[in-house]
Structures are given as structure tokens and as C-alpha cells.
PAPAFI-99308 format. One line per field, with one value per residue: residue in one letter; chain; residue number from 1; x, y, z of N, C-alpha, C, O in turn. Coordinates in nm, 2 decimals. Layout:
aa <- (A, ...)
ch <- (A, ...)
i <- (NUM, ...)
nu <- (X, ...)
nv <- (Y, ...)
nw <- (Z, ...)
cau <- (X, ...)
cav <- (Y, ...)
caw <- (Z, ...)
cu <- (X, ...)
cv <- (Y, ...)
cw <- (Z, ...)
ou <- (X, ...)
ov <- (Y, ...)
ow <- (Z, ...)
***
This chain:
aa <- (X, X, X, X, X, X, X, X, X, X, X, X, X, X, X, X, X, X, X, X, X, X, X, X, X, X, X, X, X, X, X, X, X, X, X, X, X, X, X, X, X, X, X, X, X, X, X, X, X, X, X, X, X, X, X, X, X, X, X, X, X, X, X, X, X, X, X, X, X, X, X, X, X, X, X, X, X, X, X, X, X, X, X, X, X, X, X, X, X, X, X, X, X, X, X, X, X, X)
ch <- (A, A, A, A, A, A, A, A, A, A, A, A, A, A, A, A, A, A, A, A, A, A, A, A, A, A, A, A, A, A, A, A, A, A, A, A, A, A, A, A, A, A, A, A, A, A, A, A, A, A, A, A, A, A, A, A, A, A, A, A, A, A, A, A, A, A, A, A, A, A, A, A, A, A, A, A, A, A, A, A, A, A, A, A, A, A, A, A, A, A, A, A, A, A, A, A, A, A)
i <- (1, 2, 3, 4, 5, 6, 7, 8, 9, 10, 11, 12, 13, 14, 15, 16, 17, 18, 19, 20, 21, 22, 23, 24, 25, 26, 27, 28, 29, 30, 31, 32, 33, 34, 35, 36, 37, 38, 39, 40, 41, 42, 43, 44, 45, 46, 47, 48, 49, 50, 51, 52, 53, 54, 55, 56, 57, 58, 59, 60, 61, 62, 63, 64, 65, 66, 67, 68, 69, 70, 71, 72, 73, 74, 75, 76, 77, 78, 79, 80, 81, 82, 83, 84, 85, 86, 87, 88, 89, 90, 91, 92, 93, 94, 95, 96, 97, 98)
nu <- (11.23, 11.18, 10.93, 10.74, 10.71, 10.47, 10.43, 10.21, 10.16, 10.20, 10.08, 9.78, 9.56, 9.43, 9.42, 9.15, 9.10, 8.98, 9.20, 9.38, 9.36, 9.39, 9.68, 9.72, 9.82, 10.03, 10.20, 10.17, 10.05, 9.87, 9.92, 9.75, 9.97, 10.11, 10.17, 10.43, 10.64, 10.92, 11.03, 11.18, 11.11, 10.86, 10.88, 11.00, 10.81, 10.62, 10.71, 10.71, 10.48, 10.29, 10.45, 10.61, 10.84, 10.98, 11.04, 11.01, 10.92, 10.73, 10.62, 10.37, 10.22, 9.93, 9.79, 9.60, 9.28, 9.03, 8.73, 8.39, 8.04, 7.72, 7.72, 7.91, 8.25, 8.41, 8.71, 8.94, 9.15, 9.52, 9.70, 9.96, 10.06, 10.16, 10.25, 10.37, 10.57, 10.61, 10.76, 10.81, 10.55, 10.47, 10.19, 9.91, 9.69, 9.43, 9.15, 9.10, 9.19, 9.41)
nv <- (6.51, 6.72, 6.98, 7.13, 7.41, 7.58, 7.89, 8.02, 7.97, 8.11, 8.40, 8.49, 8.62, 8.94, 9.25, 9.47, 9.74, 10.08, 10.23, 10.13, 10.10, 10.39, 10.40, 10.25, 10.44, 10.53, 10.33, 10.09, 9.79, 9.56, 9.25, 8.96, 8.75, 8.43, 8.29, 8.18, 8.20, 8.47, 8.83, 8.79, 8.57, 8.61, 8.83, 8.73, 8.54, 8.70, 8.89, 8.68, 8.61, 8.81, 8.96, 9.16, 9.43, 9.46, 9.67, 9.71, 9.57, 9.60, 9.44, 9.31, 9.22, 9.10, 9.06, 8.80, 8.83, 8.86, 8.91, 9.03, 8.92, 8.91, 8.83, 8.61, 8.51, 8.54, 8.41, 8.58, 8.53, 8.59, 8.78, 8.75, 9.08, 9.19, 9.47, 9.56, 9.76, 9.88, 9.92, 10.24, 10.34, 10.04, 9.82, 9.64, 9.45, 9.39, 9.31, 9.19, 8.91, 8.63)
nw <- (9.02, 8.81, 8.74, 8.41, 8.31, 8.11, 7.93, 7.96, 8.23, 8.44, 8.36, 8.53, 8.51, 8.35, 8.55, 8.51, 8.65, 8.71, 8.80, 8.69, 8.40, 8.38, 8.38, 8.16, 7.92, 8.00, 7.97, 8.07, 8.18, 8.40, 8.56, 8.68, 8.85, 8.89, 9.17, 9.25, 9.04, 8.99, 8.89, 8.66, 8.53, 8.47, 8.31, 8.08, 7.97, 7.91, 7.70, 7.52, 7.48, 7.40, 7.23, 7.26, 7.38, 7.69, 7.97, 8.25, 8.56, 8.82, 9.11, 9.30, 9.62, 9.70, 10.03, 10.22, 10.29, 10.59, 10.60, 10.72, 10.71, 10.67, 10.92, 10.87, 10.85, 10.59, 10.40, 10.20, 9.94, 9.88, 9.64, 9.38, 9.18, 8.89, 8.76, 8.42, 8.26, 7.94, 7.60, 7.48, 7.25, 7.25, 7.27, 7.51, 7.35, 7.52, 7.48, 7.29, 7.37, 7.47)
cau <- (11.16, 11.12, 10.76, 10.78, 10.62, 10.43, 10.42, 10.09, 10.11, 10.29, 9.98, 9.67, 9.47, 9.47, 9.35, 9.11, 9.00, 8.97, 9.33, 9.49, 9.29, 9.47, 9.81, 9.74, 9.82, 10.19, 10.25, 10.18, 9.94, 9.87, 9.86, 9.79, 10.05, 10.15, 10.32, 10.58, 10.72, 10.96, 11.02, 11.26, 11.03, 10.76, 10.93, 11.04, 10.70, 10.50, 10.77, 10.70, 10.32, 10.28, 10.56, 10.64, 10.90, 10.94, 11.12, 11.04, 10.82, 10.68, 10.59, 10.29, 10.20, 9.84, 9.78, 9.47, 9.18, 8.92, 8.61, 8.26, 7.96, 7.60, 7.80, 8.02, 8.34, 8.47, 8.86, 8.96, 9.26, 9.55, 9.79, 10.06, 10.02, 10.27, 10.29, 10.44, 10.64, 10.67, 10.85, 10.72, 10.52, 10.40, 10.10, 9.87, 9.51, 9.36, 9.03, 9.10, 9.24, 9.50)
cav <- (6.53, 6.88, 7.03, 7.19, 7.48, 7.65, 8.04, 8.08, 7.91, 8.19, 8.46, 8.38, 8.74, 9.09, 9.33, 9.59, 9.82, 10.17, 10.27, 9.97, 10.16, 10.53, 10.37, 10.21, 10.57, 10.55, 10.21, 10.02, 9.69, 9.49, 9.12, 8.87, 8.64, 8.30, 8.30, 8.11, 8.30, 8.62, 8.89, 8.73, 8.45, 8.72, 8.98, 8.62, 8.48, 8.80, 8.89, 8.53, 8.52, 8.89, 9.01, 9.33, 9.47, 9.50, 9.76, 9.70, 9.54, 9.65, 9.32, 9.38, 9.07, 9.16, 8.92, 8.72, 8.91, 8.80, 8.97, 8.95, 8.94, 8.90, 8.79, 8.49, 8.55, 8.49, 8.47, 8.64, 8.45, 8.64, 8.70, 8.86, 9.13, 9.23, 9.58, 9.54, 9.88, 9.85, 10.01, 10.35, 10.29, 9.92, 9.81, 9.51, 9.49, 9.30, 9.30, 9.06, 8.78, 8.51)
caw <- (8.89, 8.74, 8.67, 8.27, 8.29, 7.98, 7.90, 7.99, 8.38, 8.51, 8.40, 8.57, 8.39, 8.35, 8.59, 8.49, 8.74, 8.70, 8.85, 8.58, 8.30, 8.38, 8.38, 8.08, 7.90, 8.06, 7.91, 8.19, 8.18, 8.54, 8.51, 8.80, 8.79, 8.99, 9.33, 9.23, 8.95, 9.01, 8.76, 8.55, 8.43, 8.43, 8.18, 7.98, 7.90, 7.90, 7.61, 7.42, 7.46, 7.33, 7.15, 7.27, 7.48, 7.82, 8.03, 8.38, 8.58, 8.97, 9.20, 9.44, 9.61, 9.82, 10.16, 10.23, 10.40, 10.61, 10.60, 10.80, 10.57, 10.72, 11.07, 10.88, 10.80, 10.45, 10.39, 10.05, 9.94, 9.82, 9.53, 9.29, 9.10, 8.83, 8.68, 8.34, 8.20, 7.79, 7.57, 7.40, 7.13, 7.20, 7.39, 7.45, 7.36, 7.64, 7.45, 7.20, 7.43, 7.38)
cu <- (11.11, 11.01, 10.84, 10.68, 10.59, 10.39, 10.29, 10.04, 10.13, 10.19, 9.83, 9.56, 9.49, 9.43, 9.28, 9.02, 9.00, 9.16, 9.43, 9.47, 9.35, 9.60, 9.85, 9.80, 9.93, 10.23, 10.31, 10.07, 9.97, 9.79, 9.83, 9.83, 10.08, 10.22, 10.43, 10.67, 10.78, 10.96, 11.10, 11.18, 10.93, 10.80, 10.96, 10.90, 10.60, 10.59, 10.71, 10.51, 10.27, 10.37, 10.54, 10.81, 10.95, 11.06, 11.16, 10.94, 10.79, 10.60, 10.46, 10.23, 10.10, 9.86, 9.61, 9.37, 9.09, 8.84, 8.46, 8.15, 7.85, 7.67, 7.85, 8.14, 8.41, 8.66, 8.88, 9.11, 9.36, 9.62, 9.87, 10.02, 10.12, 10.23, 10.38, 10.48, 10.67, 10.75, 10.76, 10.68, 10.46, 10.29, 10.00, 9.72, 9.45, 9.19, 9.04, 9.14, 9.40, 9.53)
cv <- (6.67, 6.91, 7.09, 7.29, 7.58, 7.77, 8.06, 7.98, 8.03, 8.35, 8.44, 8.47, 8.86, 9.15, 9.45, 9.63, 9.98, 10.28, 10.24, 10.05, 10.29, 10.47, 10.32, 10.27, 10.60, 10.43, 10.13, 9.94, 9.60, 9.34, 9.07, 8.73, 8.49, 8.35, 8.28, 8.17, 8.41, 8.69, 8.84, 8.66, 8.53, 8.80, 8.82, 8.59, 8.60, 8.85, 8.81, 8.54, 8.69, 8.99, 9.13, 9.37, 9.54, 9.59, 9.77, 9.65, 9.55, 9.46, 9.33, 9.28, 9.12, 9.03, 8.91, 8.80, 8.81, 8.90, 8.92, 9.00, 8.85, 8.75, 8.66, 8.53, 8.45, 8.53, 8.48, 8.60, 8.57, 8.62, 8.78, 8.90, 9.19, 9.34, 9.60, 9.71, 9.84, 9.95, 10.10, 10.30, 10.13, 9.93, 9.69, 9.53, 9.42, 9.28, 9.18, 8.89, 8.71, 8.43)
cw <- (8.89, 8.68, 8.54, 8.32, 8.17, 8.04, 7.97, 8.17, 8.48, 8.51, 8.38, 8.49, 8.41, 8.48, 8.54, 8.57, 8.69, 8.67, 8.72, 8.41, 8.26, 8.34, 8.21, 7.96, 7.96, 8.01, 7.96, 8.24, 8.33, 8.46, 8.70, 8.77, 8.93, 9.09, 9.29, 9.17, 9.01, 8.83, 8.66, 8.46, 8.40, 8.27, 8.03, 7.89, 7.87, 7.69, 7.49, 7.41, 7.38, 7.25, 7.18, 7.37, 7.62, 7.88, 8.14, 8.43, 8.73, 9.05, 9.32, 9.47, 9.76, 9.85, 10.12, 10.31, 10.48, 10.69, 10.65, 10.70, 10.63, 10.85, 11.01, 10.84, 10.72, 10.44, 10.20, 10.06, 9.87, 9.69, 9.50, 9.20, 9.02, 8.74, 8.57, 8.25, 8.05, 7.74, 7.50, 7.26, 7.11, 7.27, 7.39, 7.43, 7.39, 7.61, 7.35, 7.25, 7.43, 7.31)
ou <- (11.02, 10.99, 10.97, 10.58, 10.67, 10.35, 10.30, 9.93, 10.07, 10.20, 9.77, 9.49, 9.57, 9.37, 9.36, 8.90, 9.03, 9.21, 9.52, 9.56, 9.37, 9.63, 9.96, 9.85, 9.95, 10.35, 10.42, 9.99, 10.09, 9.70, 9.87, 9.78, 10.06, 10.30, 10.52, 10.77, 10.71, 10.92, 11.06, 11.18, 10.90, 10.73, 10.94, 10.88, 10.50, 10.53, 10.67, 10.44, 10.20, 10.33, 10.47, 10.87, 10.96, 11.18, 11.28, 10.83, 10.87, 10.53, 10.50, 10.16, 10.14, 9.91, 9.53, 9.41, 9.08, 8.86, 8.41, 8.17, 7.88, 7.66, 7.84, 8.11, 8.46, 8.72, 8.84, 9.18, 9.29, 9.61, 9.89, 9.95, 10.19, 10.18, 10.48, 10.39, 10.75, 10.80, 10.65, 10.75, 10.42, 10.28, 9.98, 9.66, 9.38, 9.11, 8.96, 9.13, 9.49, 9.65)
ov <- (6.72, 6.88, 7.10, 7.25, 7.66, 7.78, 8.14, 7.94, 8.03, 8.43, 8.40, 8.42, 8.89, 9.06, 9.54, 9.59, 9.97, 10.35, 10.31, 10.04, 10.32, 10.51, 10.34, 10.19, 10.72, 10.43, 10.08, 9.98, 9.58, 9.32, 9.12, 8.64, 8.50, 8.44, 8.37, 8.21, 8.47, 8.64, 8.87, 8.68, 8.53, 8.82, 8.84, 8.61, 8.57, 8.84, 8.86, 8.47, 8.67, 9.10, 9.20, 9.27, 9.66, 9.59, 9.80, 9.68, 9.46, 9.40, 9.36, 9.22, 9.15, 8.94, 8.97, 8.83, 8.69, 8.96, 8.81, 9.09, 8.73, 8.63, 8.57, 8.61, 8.34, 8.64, 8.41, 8.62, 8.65, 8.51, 8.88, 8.82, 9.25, 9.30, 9.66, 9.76, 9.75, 10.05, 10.06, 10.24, 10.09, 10.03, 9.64, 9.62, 9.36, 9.26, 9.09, 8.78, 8.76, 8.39)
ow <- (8.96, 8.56, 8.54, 8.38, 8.13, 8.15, 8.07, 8.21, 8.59, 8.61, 8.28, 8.40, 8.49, 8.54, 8.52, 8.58, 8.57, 8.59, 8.68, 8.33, 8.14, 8.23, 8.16, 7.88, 7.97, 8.02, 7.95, 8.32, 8.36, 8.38, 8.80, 8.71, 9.05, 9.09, 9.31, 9.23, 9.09, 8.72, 8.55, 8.34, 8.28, 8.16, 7.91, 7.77, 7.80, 7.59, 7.38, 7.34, 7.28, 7.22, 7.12, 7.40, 7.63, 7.83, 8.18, 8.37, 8.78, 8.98, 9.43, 9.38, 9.87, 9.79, 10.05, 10.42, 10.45, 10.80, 10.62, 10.62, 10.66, 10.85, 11.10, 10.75, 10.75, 10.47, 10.11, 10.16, 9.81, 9.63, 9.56, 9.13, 9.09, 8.64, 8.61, 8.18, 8.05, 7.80, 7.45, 7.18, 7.00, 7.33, 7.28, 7.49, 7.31, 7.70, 7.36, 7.19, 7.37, 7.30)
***
């Protein structure tokens, strides 16, 4: 039995850090996306859920940390991060939502 999976399982939210923010200005939005997924289904549903066109997309999949913090140590879970390349002239406006 085959799971269905809907457009919006595959990304989990945007990133905006500072770094995510510059890039944005080369026409290049960072999502954080499912494990599971590769780029194929990536570039498919990011396509379908914002209508734009995609060009290329970068894969960067951080590990799990674990970090000490007033002498206990906390494990920071990891994840995938997907770098989405559009095409000149589109872009998404991650302030309005989905």
C-alpha cells in the first residue's frame, strides 16, 4: 500500500536568515524540505504550489548536533535544505504565505 502524497508534504518552510535574504537578489529562495523527497519531486511541487519556474535547485542536507547547554546536552535534530534557482524575472513573496 502506497502513501499519496500532497504538494505541500514535501515543503516543511522557508528559511530566512540573513545569508537566504542576500541570495534572494540572484533569484534564489531556500526552503526546508522533507527527507524523503529528492530534487525531482522538489522542482515538481514547488512549480505547482507557486507557479513559477524553476531552473535549478542545490540539495544541502545539515546532520544532527548535539550541544551542551547549562551542563545538559540537547541534540538538535537535523534536516534538508533546498536552494531553489528561478527563472529571471520571477520570484516568490514569502511574506504573504500559502
Amino acid at each position: 500500500m502506497t502513501k499519496k502524497f500532497n504538494y505541500y508534504d514535501n515543503i516543511i518552510s522557508p528559511v530566512v536568515t540573513e545569508k537566504s535574504t542576500q541570495q534572494s537578489e540572484l533569484n534564489k529562495i531556500v526552503f526546508k524540505v522533507n527527507k524523503k523527497f529528492n530534487k525531482k519531486t522538489i522542482k515538481k511541487n514547488i512549480e505547482k504550489i507557486f507557479k513559477v519556474e524553476v531552473t535549478k535547485i542545490n540539495i544541502v542536507n545539515k546532520k544532527k548536533k548535539t550541544k551542551s547547554t547549562r551542563g545538559r546536552k540537547i541534540s538538535i535534530p537535523g534536516y534538508k535544505k533546498a536552494i531553489v534557482t528561478l527563472k529571471k524575472g520571477q520570484n516568490i513573496d514569502l511574506t504573504t504565505g500559502i
